[in-house]
C-alpha positions in Angstrom: 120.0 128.1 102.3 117.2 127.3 100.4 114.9 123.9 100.4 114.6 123.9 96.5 118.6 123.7 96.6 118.5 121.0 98.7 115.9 119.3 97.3 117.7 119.3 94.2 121.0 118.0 96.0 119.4 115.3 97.1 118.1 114.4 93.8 121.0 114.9 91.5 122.3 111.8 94.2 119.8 109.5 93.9 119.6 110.0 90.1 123.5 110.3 89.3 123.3 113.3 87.2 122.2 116.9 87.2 120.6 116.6 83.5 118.3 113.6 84.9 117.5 115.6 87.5 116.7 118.3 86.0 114.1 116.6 84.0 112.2 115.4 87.3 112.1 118.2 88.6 111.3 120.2 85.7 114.4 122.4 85.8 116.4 123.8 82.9 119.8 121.9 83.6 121.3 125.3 83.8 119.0 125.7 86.6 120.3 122.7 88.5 124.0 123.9 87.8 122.9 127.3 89.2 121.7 126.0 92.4 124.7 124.0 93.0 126.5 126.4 92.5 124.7 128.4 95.0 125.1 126.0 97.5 128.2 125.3 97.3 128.7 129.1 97.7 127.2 128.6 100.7 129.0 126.0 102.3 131.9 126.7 101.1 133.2 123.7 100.0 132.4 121.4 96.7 129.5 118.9 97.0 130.2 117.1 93.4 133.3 116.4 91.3 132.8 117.5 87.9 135.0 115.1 85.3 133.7 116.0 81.6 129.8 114.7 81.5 130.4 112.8 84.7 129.6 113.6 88.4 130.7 112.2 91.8 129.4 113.2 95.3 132.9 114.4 97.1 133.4 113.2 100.8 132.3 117.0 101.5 128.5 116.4 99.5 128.2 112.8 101.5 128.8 114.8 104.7 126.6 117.4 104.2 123.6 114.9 102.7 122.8 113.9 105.8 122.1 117.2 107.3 120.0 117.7 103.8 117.7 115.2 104.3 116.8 116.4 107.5 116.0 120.0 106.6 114.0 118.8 104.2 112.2 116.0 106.4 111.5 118.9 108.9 110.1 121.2 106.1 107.9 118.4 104.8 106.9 117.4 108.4 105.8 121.0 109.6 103.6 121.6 106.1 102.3 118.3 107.0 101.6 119.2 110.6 100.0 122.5 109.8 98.0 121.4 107.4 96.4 118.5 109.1 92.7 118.4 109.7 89.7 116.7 110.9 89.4 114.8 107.5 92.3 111.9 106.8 93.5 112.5 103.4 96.9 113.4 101.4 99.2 110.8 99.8 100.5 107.8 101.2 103.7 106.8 99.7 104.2 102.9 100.2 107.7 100.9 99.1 107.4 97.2 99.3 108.2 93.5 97.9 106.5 92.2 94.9 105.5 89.4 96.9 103.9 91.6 100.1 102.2 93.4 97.2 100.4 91.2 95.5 98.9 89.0 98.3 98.3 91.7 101.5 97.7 94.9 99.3 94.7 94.0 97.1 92.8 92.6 100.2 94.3 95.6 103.1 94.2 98.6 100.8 90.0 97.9 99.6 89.4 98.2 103.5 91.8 100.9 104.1 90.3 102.9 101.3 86.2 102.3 102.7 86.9 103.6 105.9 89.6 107.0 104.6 88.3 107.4 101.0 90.3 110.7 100.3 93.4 109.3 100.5 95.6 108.5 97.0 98.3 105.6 97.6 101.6 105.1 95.7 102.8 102.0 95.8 106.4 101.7 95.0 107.7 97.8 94.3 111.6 97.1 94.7 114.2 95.2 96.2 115.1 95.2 100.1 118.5 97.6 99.1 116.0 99.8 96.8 113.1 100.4 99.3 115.7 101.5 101.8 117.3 103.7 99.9 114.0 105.4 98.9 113.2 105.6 102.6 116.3 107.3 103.6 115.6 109.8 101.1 112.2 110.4 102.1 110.8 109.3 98.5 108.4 106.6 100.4 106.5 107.3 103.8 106.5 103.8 105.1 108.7 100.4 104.4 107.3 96.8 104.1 109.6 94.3 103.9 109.6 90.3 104.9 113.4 89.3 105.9 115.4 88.4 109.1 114.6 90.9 112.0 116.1 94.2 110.9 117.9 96.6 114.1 118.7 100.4 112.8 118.7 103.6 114.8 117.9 105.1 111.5 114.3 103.8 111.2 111.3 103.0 113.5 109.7 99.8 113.8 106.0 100.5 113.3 105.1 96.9 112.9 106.4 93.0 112.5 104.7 89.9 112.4 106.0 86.1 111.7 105.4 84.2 109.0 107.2 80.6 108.3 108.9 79.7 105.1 108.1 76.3 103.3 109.4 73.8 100.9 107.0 73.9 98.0 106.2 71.3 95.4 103.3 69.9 93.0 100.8 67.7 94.1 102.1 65.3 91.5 105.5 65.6 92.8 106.8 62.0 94.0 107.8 63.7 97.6 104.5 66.0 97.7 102.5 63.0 100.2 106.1 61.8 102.0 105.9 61.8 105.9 109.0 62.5 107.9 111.4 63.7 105.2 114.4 65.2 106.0 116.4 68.3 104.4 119.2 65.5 103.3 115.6 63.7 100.9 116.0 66.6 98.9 119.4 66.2 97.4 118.7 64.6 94.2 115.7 67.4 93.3 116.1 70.1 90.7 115.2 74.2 92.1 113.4 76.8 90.7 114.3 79.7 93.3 114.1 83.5 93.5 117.1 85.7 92.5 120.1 86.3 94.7 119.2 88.5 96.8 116.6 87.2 98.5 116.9 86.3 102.6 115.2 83.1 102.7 116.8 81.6 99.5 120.1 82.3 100.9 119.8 80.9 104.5 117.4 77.7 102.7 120.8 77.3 100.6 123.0 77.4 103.4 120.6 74.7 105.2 121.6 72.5 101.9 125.1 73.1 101.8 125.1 72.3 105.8 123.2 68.8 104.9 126.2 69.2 102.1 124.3 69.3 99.3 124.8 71.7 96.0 121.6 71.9 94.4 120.3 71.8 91.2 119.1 75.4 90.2 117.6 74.8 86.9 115.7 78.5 87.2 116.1 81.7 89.1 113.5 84.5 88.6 112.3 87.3 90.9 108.1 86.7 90.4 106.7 84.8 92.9 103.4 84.4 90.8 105.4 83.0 88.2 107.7 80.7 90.4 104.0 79.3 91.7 103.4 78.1 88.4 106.4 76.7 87.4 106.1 75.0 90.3 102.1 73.6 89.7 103.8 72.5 86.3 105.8 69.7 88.5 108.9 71.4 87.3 111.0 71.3 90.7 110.6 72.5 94.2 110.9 75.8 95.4 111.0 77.7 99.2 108.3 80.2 99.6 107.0 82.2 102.7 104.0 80.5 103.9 102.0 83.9 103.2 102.5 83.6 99.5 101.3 80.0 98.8 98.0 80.6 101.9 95.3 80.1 98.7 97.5 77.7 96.7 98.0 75.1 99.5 93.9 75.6 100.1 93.0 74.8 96.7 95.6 72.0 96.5 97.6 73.8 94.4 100.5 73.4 95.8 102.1 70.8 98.5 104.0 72.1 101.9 106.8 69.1 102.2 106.8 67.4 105.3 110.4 68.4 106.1 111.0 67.5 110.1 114.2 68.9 110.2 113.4 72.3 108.5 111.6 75.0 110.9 112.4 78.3 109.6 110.8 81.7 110.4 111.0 85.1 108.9 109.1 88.3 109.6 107.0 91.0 108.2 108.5 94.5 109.2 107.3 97.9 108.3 109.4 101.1 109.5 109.0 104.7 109.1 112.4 106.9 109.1 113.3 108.6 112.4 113.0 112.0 110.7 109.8 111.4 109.3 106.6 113.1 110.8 104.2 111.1 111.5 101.2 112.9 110.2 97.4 111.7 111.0 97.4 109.6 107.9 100.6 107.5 108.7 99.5 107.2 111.8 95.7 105.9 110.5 97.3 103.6 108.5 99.9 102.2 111.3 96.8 101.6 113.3 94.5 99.9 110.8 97.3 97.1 109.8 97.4 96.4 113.8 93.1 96.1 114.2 93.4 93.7 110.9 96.2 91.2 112.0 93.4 88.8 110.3 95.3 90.1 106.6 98.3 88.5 107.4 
């Protein structure tokens, strides 16, 4: 059984189709076709159904997938561990929120890169479903994501820190300089909110609907930095986590609403997958983000 063939497997999985991944992997697609072919030779059973131009994994491939990834995490961890050496270096393949991105990265990664100078990141930006996937098929080395605390025997906690979530307005917004509001003051406001699936807009909606209010969404959009300035427009009010709006509420920017009845927490987490190795340069990095918890 040979890694290429699974390597491939896997591929033609995340990408839905042997032509596309052919063309990642820089295969003729009768190469792909070949090595499926060879595979399922092997195993004796068939890993896709073929209808026409279309493909489906069979309950056999799903099966089998598993067992794929971790011959090929092993293969990848023992070139990794043989080729280690005094001098911390290689690729280090991050998947993370846009959000996380934009205000830790900039400020983390200049530090990380002074003190291990031969190392190349690859920053990967997605949603929570997205980075996971990636991580379970070992196209990212680490996973930063801000949510609810997140249990799975599948992946390894390497690090988690809190970070509260806020109400967010303008300064010129006729609530931004209230004391003691409560959730039930914001009823009449309009809401310029990240897309569905985000954590923290969901349970901050459920808060509302529990006060039994329906709010006024007048704009949904995934950008952070462009919810911010919507926001510094006096266009609405928005829920943020406390990490993005840091500068902002310095500069007075931005207003944090006095909400007495809203005390809501969410968490930084960054995993690694159970199969993964941990090679010198994930565990370099690991250990940096715990000396600087100043970053966060």
């Amino acid at each position: 059984m040979e890694i290429r063939n699974l390597i491939t497997f896997q591929k033609i999985i995340e990408l839905g189709s042997f032509s596309e991944a052919a063309n990642f992997l820089s295969y003729s697609q009768s190469t792909v076709t070949m090595q499926m072919k060879q595979l399922e030779n092997e195993l004796g059973v068939m890993l896709f159904n073929r209808i026409g131009r279309k493909i489906s994994i069979t309950n056999e491939g799903l099966r089998f997938s598993k067992y794929a990834l971790i011959i090929i995490n092993a293969s990848q961890n023992a070139i990794e561990d043989l080729s280690s050496d005094t001098i911390t270096s290689g690729k280090l393949r991050i998947g993370i929120l846009e959000s996380i991105c934009a205000t830790h990265l900039p400020n983390l990664l200049n530090q990380f890169h002074n003190r291990y100078p031969s190392v190349t990141t690859i920053i990967k930006i997605g949603t929570f479903d997205e980075l996971a996937q990636m991580l379970n098929t070992s196209q990212i080395d680490i996973l930063w994501i801000f949510d609810n605390l997140i249990k799975t025997d599948e992946w390894i906690n390497a690090y988690t820190y809190a970070s509260p979530i806020a109400v967010v307005c303008s300064p010129q917004h006729n609530l931004a300089h209230c004391s003691h509001l409560l959730i039930k003051d914001l009823a009449e406001q309009s809401y310029i909110l990240t897309e569905n699936d985000c954590s923290y807009r969901s349970n901050f909606l459920n808060m509302l609907s529990v006060s039994g209010i329906t709010p006024n969404i007048i704009l949904e959009i995934g950008s952070t930095e462009i919810i911010k300035k919507f926001i510094e427009s006096n266009l609405g009010i928005t829920v943020l986590p406390e990490y993005t709006i840091k500068e902002d509420l310095a500069a007075g920017s931005l207003c944090k609403l006095a909400l007495s009845d809203f005390d809501y927490t969410m968490y930084g987490q960054l995993f690694y997958h159970k199969n993964k190795w941990l090679s010198s340069l994930l565990k370099n990095f690991i250990a940096f983000i715990k000396e600087e918890p100043f970053l966060f």
